[in-house]
C-alpha positions in Angstrom: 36.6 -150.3 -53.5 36.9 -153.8 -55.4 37.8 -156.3 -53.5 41.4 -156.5 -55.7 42.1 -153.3 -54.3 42.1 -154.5 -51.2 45.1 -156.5 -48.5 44.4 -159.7 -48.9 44.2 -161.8 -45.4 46.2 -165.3 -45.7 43.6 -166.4 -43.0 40.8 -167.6 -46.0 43.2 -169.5 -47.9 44.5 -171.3 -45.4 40.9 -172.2 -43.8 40.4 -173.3 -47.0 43.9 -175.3 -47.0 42.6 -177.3 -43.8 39.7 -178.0 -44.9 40.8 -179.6 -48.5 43.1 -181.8 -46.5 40.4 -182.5 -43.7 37.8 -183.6 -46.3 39.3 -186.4 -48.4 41.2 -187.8 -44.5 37.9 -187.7 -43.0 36.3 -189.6 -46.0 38.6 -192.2 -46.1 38.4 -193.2 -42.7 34.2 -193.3 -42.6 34.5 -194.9 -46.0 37.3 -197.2 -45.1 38.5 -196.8 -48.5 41.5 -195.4 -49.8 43.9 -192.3 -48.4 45.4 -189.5 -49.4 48.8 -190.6 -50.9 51.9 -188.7 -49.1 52.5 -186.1 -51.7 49.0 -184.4 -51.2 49.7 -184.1 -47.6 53.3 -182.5 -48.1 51.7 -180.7 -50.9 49.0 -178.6 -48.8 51.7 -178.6 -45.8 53.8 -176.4 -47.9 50.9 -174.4 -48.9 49.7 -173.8 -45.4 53.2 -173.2 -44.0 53.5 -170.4 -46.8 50.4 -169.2 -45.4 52.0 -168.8 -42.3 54.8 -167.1 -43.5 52.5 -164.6 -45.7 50.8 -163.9 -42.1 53.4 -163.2 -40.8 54.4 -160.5 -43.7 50.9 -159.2 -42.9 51.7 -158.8 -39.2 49.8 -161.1 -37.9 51.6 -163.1 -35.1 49.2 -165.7 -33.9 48.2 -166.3 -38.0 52.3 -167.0 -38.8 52.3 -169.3 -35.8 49.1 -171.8 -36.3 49.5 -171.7 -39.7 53.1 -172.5 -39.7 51.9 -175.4 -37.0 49.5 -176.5 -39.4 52.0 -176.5 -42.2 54.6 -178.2 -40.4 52.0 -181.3 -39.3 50.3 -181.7 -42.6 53.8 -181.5 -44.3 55.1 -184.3 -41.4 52.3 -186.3 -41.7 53.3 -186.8 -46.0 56.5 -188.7 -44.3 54.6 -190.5 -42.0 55.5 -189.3 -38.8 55.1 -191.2 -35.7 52.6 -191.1 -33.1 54.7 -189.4 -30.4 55.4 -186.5 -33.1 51.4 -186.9 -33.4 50.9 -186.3 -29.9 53.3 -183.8 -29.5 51.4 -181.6 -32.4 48.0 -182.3 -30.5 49.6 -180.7 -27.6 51.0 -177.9 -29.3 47.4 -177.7 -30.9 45.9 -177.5 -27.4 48.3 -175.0 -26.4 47.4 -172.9 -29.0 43.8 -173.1 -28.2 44.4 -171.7 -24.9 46.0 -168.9 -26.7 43.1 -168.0 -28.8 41.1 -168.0 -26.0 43.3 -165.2 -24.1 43.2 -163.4 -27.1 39.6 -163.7 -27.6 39.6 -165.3 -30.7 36.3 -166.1 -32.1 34.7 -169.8 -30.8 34.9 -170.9 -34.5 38.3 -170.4 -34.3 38.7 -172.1 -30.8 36.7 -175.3 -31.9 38.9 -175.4 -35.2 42.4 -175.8 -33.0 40.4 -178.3 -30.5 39.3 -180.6 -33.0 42.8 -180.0 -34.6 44.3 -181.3 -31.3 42.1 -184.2 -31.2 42.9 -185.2 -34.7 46.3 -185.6 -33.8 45.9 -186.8 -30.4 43.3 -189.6 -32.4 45.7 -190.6 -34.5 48.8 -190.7 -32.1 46.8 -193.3 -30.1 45.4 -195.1 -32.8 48.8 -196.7 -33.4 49.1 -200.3 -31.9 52.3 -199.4 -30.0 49.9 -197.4 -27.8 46.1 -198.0 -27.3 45.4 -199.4 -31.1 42.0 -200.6 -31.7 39.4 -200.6 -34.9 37.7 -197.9 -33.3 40.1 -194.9 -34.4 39.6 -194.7 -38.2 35.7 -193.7 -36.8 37.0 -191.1 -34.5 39.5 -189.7 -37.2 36.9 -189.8 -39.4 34.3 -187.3 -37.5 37.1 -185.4 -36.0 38.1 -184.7 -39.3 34.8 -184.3 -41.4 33.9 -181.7 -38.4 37.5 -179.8 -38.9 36.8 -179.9 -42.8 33.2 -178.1 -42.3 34.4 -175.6 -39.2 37.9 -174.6 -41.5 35.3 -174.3 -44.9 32.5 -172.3 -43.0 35.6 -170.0 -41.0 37.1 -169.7 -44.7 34.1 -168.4 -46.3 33.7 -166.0 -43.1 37.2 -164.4 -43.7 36.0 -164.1 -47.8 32.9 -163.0 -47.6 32.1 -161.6 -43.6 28.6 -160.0 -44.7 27.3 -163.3 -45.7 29.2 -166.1 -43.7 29.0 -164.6 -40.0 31.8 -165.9 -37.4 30.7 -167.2 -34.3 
């Protein structure tokens, strides 16, 4: 069997999704040069959230839920949401850890929502109203360059299992 004769899981796409957006946030911030303008952010939002929806077409509950999360946030983030809406997806995030642990998701899986949650929760308090500080841009940046290589590797494990083993 080819692999176009075969159900396509939404899962690799959208690893791939996070870590696209990951990649270029986590290289501005150790850089300290540029961003990613707004529209690339609502762009792959939209992308993952249809991700979540085509999860959810493939039965797949906990896929239709985290992705939609992860749609909704990066999609937010294009309008600049604040850092209580920040925090509040970092909990979520860390809710939805706990979840893939009861349903014995893999630990690739489970580090990918943690540093997901601590992204957020990063850059929630990085805002002055809170704890502020020059500090957060190196935090963001790590966070972010670790989500970006643990959403690639997890992408290419869902693509091509035989070679890319999930842990």
């Amino acid at each position: 069997m080819t692999e176009s004769q075969t159900n396509l899981d939404p899962s690799t796409f959208g690893f791939f999704l996070v870590a696209v957006v990951a990649l270029p946030l986590a290289l501005a911030n150790l850089l300290e040069k540029g961003s990613p303008p707004p529209g690339f952010f609502t762009t792959i939002g939209l992308l993952a959230f249809l991700v979540g929806v085509w999860a959810w077409k493939c039965n797949a509950n906990f896929g239709f839920t985290v992705f939609g999360l992860v749609g909704a946030a990066v999609f937010l983030t294009g309008y600049g949401i604040g850092y209580w809406e920040n925090i509040a997806f970092a909990i979520v995030f860390a809710f939805s850890m706990i979840w893939a642990i009861q349903i014995g998701a893999g630990k690739n899986l489970i580090l990918i929502l943690l540093v997901t949650a601590l992204l957020f929760l990063f850059v929630g308090l990085s805002s002055p109203d809170l704890i502020g500080g020059d500090y957060w841009h190196w935090l963001i940046g790590i966070d972010s360059l670790v989500l970006a290589v643990l959403s690639f590797y997890m992408g290419c494990s869902c693509a091509v299992p035989e070679k890319f083993k999930a842990f």
